[in-house]
MMTF fields as JSON, N, C-alpha, C and O atoms, coordinates in Angstrom:
{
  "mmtfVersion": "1.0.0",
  "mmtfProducer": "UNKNOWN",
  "numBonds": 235,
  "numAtoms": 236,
  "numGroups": 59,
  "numChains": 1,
  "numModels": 1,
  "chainsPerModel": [1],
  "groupsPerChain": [59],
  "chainIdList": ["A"],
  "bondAtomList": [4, 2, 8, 6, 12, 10, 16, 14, 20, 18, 24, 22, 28, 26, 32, 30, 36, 34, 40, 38, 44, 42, 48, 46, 52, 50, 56, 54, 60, 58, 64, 62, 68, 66, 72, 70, 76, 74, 80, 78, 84, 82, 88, 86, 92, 90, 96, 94, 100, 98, 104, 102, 108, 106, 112, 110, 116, 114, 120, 118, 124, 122, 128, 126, 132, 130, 136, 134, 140, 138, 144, 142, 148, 146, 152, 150, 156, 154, 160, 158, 164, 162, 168, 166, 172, 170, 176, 174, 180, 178, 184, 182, 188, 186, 192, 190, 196, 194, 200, 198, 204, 202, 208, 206, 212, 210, 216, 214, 220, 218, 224, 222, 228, 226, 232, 230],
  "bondOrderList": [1, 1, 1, 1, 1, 1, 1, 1, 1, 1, 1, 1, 1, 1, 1, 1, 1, 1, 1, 1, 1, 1, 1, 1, 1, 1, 1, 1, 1, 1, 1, 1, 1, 1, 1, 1, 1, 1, 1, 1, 1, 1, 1, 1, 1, 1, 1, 1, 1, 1, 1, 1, 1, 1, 1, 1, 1, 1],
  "groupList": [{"groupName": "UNK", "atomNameList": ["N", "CA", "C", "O"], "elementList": ["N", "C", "C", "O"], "formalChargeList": [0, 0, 0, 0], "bondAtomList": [1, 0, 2, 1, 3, 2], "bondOrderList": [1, 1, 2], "singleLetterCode": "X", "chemCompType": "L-PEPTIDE LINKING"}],
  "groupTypeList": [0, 0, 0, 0, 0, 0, 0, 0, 0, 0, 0, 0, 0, 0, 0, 0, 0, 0, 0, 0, 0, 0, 0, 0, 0, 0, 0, 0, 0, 0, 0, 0, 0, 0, 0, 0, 0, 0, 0, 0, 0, 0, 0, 0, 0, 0, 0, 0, 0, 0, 0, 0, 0, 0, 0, 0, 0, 0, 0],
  "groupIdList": [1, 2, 3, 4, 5, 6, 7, 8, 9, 10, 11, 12, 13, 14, 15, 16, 17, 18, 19, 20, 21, 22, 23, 24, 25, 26, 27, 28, 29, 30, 31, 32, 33, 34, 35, 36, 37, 38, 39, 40, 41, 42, 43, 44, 45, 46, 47, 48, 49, 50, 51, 52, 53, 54, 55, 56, 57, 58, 59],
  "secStructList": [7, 7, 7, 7, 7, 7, 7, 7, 7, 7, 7, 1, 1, 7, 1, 1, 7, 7, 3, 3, 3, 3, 7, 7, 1, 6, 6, 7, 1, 1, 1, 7, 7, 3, 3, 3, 3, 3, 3, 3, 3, 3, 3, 3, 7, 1, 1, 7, 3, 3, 3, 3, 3, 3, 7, 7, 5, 7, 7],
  "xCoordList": [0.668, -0.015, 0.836, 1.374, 1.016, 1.59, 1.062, 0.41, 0.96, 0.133, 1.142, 2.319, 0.395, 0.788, 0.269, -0.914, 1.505, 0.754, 1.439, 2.617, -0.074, -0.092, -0.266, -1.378, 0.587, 0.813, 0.167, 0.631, -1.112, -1.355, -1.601, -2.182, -0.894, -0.714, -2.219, -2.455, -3.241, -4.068, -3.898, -3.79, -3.919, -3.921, -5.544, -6.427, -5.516, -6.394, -6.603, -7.667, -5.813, -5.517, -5.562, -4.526, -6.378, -5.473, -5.323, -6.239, -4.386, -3.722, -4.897, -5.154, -5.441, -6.245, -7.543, -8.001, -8.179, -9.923, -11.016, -11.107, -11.849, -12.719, -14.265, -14.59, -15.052, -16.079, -17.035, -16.622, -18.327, -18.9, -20.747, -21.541, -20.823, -22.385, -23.014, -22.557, -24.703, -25.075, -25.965, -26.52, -25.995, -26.201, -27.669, -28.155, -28.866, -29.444, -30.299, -29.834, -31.381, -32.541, -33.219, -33.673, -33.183, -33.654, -32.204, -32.365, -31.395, -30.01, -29.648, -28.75, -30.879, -30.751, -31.014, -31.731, -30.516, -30.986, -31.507, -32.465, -30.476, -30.932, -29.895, -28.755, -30.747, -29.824, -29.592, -30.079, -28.885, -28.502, -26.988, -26.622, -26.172, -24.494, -23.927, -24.154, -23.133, -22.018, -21.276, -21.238, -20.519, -20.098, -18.62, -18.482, -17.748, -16.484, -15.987, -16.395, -15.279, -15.388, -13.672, -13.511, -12.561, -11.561, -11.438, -11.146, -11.662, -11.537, -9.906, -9.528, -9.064, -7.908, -7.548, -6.426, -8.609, -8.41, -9.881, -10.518, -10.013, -10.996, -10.364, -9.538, -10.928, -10.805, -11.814, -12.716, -11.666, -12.809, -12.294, -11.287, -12.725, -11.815, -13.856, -14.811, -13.21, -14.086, -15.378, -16.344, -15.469, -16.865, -18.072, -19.288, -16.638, -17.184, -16.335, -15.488, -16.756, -15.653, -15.587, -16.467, -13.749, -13.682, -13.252, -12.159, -13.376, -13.183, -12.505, -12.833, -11.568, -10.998, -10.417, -9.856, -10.826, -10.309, -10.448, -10.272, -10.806, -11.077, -12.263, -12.402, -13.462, -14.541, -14.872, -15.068, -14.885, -15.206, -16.795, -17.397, -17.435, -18.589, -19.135, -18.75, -20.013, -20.482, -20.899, -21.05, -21.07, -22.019, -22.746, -23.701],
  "yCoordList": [-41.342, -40.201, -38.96, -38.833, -37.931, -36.91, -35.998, -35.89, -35.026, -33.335, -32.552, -32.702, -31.484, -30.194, -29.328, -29.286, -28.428, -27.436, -25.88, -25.529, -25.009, -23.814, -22.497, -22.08, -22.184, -21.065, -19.686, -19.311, -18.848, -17.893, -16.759, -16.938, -15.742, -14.685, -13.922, -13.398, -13.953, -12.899, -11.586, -11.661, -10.506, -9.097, -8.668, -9.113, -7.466, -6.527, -5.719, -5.132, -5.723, -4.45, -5.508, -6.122, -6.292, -7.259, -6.647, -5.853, -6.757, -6.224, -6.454, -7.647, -6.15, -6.171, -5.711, -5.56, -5.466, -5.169, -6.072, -7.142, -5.681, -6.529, -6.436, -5.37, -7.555, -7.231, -6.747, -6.85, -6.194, -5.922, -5.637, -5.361, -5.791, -6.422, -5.689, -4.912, -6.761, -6.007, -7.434, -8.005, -7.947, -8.951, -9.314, -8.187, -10.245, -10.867, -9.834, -9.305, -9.652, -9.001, -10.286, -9.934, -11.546, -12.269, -12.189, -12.538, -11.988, -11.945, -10.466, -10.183, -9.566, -8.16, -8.396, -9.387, -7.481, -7.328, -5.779, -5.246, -5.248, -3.722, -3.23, -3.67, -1.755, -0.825, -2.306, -3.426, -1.715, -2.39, -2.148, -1.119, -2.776, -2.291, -3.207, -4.41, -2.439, -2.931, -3.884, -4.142, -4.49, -5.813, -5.612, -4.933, -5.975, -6.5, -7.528, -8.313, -8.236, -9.782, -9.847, -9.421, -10.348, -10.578, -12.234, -12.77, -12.857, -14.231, -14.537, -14.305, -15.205, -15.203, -16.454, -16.606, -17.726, -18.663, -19.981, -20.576, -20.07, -21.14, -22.44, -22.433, -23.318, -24.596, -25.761, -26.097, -26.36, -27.788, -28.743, -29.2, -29.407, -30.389, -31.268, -30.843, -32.982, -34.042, -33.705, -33.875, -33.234, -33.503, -32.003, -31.854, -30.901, -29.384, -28.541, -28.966, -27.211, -26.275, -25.27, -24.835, -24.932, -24.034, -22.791, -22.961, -21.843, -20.393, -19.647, -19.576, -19.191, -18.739, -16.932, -16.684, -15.893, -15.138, -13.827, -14.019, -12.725, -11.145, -11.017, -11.211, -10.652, -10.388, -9.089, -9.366, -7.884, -6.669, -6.117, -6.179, -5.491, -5.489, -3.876, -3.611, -3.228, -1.785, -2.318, -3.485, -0.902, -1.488, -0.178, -0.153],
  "zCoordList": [-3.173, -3.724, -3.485, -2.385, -4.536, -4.115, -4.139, -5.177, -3.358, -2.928, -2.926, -2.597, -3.433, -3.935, -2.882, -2.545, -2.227, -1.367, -2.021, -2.076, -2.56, -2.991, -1.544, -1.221, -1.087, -0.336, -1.076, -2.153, -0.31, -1.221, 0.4, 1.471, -0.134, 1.036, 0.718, -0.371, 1.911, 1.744, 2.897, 4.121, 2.1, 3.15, 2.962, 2.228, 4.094, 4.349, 2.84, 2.64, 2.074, 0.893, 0.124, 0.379, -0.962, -1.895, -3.21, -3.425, -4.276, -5.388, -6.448, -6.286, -7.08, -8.35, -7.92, -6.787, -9.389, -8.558, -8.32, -8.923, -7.463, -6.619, -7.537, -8.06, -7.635, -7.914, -6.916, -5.761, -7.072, -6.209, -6.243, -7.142, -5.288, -5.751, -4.033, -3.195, -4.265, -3.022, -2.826, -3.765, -1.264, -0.745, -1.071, -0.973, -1.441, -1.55, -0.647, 0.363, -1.05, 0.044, 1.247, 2.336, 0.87, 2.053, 2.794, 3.963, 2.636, 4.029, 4.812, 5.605, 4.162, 4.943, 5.828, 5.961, 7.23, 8.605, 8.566, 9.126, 7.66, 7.357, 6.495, 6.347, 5.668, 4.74, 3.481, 3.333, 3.01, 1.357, 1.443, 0.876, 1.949, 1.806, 0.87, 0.745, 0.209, -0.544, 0.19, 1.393, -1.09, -1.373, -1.807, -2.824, -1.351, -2.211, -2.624, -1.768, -3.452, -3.572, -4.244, -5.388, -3.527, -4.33, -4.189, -3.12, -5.233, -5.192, -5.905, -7.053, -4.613, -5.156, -5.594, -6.076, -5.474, -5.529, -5.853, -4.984, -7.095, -6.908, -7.782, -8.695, -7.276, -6.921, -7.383, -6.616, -8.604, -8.443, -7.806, -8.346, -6.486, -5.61, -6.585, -7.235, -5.817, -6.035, -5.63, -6.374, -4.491, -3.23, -3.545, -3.424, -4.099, -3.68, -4.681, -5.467, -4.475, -5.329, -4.187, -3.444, -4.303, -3.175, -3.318, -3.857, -3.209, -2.785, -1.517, -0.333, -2.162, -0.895, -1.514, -2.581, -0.355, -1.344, 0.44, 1.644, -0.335, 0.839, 0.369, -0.838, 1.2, 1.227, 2.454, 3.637, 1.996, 2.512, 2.331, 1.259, 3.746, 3.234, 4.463, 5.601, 3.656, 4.177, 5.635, 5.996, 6.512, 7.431, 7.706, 8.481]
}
């Protein structure tokens, strides 16, 4: 079998824009904070689909 390994650099700052949203009201503890979402990477594997990306969030 041969595998493929994709190297993907994530920073603090990532290059393009982020979507952004505001978390589900049953997962508040408090306030309503913003959301950032840079998904740099999704994935249909067999079992699952994966996501890997920067996720920034208010506090």
């Amino acid at each position: 079998m041969h595998t493929t390994t994709r190297l993907t650099r994530l920073t603090a700052r990532p290059e393009g824009s982020s979507s952004t949203d505001h978390p589900r009201p049953e997962r508040l503890l408090r306030g309503n904070p913003l959301r950032e979402t840079w998904n740099l990477i999704e994935a249909d594997l067999p079992a699952a689909q994966e996501f890997c990306g920067v996720w920034r969030l208010e506090n």
